[in-house]
PAPATI-73144 format. One line per 5 residues: for each residue x, y, z of C-alpha. Coordinates in Angstrom, 2 decimals. Layout:
REM PAPATI-73144
X Y Z  ...
//
This chain:
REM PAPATI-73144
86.19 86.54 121.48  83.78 88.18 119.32  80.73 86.05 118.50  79.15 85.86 115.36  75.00 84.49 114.40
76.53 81.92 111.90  79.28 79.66 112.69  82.34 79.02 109.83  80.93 75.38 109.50  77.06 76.55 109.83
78.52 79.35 106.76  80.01 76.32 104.86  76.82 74.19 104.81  75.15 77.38 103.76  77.27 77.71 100.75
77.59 74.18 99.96  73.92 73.89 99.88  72.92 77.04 98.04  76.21 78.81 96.67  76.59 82.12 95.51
76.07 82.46 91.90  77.31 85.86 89.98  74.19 87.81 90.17  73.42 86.78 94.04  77.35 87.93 94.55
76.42 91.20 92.86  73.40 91.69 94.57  75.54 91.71 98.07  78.42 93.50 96.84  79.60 96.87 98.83
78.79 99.03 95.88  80.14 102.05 97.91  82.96 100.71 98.41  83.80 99.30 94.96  83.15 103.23 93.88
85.33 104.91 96.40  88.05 101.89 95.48  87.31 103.70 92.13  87.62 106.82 93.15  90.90 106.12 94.65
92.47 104.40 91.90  91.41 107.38 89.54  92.47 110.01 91.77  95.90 108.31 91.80  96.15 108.27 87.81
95.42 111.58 87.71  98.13 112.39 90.24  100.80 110.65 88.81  99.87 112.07 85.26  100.78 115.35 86.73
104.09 114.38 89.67  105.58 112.55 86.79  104.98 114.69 83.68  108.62 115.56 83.27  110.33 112.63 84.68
110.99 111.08 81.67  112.27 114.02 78.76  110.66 113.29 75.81  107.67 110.69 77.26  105.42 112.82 79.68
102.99 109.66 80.28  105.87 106.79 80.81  104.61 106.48 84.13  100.78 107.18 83.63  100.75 104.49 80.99
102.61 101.34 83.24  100.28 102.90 86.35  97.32 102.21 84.34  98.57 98.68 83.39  99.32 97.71 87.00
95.81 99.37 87.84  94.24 97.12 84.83  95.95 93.61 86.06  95.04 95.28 90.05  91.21 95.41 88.99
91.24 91.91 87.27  92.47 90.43 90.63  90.33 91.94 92.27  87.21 91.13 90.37  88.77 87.28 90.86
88.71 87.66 94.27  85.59 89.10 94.79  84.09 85.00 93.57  86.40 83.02 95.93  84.87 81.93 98.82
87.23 83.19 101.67  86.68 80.52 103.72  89.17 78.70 100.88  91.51 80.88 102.04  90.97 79.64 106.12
91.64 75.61 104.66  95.02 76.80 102.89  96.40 79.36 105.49  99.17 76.92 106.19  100.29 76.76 102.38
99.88 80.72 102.25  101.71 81.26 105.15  104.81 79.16 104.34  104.44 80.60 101.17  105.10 84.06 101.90
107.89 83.59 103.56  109.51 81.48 101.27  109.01 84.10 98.48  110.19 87.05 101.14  113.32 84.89 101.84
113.75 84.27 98.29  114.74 87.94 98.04  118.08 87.87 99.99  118.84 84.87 97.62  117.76 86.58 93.81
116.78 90.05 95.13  117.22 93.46 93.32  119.07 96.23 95.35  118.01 99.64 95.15  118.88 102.54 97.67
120.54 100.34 100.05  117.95 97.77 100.47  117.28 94.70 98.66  113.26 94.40 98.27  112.35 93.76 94.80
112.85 90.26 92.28  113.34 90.74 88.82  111.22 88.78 86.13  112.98 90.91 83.51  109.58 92.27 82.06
108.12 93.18 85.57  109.91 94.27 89.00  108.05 93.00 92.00  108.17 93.53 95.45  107.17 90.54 97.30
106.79 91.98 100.89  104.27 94.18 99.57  101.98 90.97 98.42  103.15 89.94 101.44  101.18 92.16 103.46
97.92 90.27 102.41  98.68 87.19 102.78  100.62 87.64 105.92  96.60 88.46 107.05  94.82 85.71 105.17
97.54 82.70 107.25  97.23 84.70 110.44  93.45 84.45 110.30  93.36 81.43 109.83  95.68 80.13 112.33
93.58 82.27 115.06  90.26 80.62 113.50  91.59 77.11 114.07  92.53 78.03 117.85  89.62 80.33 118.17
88.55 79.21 121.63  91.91 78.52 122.95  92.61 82.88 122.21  92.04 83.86 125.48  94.96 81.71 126.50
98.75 82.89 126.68  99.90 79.84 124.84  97.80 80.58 121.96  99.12 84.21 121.98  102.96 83.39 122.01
102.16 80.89 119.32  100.51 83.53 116.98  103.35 85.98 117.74  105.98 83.60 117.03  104.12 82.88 113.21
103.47 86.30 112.78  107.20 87.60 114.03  108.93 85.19 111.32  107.79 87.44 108.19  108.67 90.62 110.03
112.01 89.86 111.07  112.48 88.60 107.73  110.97 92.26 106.16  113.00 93.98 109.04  116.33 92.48 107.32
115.94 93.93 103.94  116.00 96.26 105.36  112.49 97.57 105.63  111.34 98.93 108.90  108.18 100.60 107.44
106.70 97.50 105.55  107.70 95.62 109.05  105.54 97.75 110.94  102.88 97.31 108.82  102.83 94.01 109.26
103.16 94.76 113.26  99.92 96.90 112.93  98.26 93.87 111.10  98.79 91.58 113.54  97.61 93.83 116.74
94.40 94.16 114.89  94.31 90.61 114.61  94.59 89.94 118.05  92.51 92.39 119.30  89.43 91.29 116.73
90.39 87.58 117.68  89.15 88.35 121.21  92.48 89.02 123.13  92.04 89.76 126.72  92.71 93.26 127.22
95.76 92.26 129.78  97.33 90.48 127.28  96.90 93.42 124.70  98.77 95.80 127.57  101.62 93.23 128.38
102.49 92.77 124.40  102.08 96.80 124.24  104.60 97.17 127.29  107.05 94.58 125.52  106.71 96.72 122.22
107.44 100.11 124.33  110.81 98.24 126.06  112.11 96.55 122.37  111.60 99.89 120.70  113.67 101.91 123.70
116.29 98.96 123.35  116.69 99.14 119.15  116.89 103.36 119.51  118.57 104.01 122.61  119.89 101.40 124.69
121.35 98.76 122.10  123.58 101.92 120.12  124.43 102.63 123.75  126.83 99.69 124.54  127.57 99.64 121.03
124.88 97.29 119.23  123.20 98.91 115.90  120.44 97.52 114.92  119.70 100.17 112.52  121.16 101.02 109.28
122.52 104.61 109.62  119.92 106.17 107.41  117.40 104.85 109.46  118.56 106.18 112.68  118.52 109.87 111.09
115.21 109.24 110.25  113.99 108.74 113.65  116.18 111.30 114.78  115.26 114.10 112.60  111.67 113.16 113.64
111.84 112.91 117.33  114.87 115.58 117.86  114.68 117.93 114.31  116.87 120.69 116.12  119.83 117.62 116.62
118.62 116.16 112.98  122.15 115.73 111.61  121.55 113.94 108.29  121.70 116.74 105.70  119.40 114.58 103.23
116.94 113.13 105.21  116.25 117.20 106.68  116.56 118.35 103.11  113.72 115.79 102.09  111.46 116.53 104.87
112.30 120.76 104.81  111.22 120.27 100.94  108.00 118.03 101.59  106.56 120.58 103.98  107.32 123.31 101.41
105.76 121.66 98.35  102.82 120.93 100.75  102.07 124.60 101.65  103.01 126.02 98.55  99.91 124.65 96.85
97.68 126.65 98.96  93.86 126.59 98.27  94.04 125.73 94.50  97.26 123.90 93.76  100.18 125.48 91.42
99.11 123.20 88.36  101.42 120.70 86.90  103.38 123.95 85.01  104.01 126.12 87.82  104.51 123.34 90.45
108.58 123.76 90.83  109.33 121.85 93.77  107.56 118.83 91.50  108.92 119.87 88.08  112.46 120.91 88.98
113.35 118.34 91.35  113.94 119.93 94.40  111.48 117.53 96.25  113.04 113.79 95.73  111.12 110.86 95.21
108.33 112.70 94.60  106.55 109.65 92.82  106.68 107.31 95.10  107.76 108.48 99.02  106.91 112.36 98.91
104.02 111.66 96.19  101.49 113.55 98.36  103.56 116.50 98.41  103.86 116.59 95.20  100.48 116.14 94.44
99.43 118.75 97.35  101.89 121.37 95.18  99.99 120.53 92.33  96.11 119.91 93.35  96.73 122.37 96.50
94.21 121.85 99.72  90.80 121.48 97.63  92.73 118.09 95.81  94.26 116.96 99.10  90.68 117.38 100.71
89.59 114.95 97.92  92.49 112.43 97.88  91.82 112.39 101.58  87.61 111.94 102.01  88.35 109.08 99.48
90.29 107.12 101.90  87.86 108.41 104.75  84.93 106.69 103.13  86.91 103.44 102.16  88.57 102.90 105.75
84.36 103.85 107.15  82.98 101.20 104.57  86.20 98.64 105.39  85.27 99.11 109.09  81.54 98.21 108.94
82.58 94.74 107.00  84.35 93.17 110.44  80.52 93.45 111.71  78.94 92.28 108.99  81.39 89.64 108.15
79.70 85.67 108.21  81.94 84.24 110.63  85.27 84.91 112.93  87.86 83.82 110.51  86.31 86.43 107.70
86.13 89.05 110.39  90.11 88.45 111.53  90.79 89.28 107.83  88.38 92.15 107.58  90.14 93.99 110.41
93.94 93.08 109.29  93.46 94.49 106.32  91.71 97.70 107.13  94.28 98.74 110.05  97.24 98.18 107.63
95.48 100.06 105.25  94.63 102.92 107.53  98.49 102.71 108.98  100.25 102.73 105.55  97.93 106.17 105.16
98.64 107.72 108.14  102.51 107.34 108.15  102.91 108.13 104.23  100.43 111.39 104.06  101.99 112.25 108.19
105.82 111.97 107.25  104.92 114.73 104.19  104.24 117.10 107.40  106.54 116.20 109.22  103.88 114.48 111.98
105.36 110.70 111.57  108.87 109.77 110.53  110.18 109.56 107.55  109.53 105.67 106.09  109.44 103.83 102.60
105.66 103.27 103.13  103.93 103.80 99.45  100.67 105.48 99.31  97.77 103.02 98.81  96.44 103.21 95.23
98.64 106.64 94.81  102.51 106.31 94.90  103.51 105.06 91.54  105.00 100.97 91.48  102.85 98.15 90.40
103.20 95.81 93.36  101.14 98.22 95.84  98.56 98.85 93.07  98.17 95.31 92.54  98.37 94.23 96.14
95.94 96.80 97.81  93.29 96.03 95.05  93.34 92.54 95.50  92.58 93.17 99.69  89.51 95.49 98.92
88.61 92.35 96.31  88.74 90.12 99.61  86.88 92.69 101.67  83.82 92.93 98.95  83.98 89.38 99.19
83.61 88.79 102.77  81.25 91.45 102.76  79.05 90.01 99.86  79.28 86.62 102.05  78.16 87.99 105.35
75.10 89.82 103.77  73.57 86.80 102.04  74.49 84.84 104.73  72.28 87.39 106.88  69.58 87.65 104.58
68.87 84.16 104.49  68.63 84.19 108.35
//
């Protein structure tokens, strides 16, 4: 188990006795970080000015305008967060965990279908996905349930029990159906574990279990006749693992089109004008799914390269905070949230080249919708805070 200088109760008499006030919380705050969050965010306006120019005849900035409203409400959370104490977050993880999945359940109750999956509520001014607020607080109860057992996580007891928490959200994500936002969640909790402390056995066993359930859902279940698929996700995996048996004339249409719009921006990019594979259609979902392509058509290698060091120094800044974090349970969350970050960018920039399967992962701060906008910039508010926490808590030692 990782071992930290102060203890969570040593860090609680600390703040109880001195506190944090604005300026001291703006004196520790990850500045780099806050400005490549920036960065991000306006990179991502100034992609989806250009992928969704002509989406709407007539209103060329529909979708620039509600991006920069989700980005607005995104920033104010995450300014909010940066002042709360995460250690609140440790005392509640029961609430926040029972929470989450009541509001993903919820969804099969009063949810909103769309493309064959049912995902989103409706508040009839605003469309929200709950999984993908999910994904943070599925991190924040975690964290805290390893934090309470923290020197019982060597033992296979405690592991079972944090699998069996952590496997009730997924299955319920899984049964949307949404196999990408379940496996981010899946990535989220291995990082857990392995910051937690682990053993390394354990880590192997649960890898070996993962390896024989995956072989079971793709191969042996269809077998004797069990699907636990949905058709369109088989092809997926399919057209990813076998392309020359890939027998789902959309899903190779969408992938032969992403790899075109990504080469044909070459060094430059096409502009927003010239990009055709954007502007005429032929790449779909090229918002939200495929926005990378698009934006690699339109920004070329020289804006990809720039999109992509963004997230480079984020994930390098988000890494150094589960060091510098003030005690295990801030660490725990530190590492979650980075590794889901760092999955949901690897999968959604990979499947536009045809390096990871094809999933309904958004890209972070990119791909337009309001609920990853607002989600991902309320986790970097929780990473400045633990950050700003663990170095005032180190200066004062």
């Amino acid at each position: 188990m990782l071992e930290y200088a102060g203890s969570q109760r040593a860090g609680r008499r600390a703040e109880q006795g001195e506190g944090l006030a604005v300026v001291g919380v703006l004196r520790s705050l990850d500045w780099i970080l806050l400005a490549g969050v920036a960065g991000l965010v306006a990179v991502g306006l100034w992609a989806v000015s250009g992928v969704t120019h002509f989406a709407v005849p007539g209103d060329p900035t529909y979708y620039l305008n509600r991006q920069i409203v989700y980005a607005g409400v995104g920033a104010g959370i995450l300014v909010v967060a940066v002042f709360i104490d995460p250690d609140i977050y440790r005392r509640y993880w029961k609430a926040i965990f029972f929470g989450t999945v009541g509001l993903i359940a919820i969804v099969f109750l009063a949810g909103h279908a769309a493309r064959g999956s049912t995902r989103w509520i409706s508040l009839g001014f605003f469309t929200f996905q709950p999984s993908e607020f999910g994904k943070l607080a599925f991190v924040l109860a975690i964290a805290g349930f390893l934090s309470v057992h923290g020197r019982e996580v060597g033992g296979v007891g405690t592991t079972l029990r944090v699998l069996g928490l952590g496997l009730i959200p997924v299955l319920l994500v899984f049964a949307q159906p949404d196999l990408g936002t379940a496996l981010v969640y899946l990535a989220a909790l291995a990082a857990m574990l392995f910051v937690g402390g682990t053993p390394w056995r354990q880590l192997a066993v649960l890898g070996s279990i993962a390896v024989l359930l995956v072989v079971g859902v793709l191969w042996a279940g269809p077998a004797v006749g069990v699907d636990f698929l949905k058709g369109y996700q088989k092809s997926r995996l399919t057209c990813f693992v076998h392309p020359s048996k890939c027998s789902s004339s959309d899903t190779r249409y969408n992938l032969e089109q992403s790899i075109v719009s990504v080469g044909a921006g070459q060094v430059y990019g096409r502009g927003v004008n010239n990009a055709t594979q954007t502007r005429l259609q032929f790449l779909p979902e090229n918002g939200t799914d495929f926005v990378f392509a698009s934006y690699s058509e339109q920004r070329g290698f020289v804006g990809a390269s720039l999109l992509l060091a963004l997230y480079l120094l984020v994930l390098w800044r988000a890494l150094r905070i589960v060091s510098i974090a003030r005690d295990y349970y801030s660490a725990i969350v530190a590492g979650g949230i980075v590794v889901a970050l760092l999955f949901q960018i690897f999968i959604n920039v990979g499947m536009t080249m045809g390096i990871a399967p094809i999933t309904g992962i958004p890209l972070p701060f990119v791909s337009v919708g309001g609920s990853s906008m607002i989600a991902n910039l309320a986790a970097m508010g929780v990473l400045l805070a633990i950050y700003a926490r663990g170095r005032a808590a180190r200066r004062r030692r």
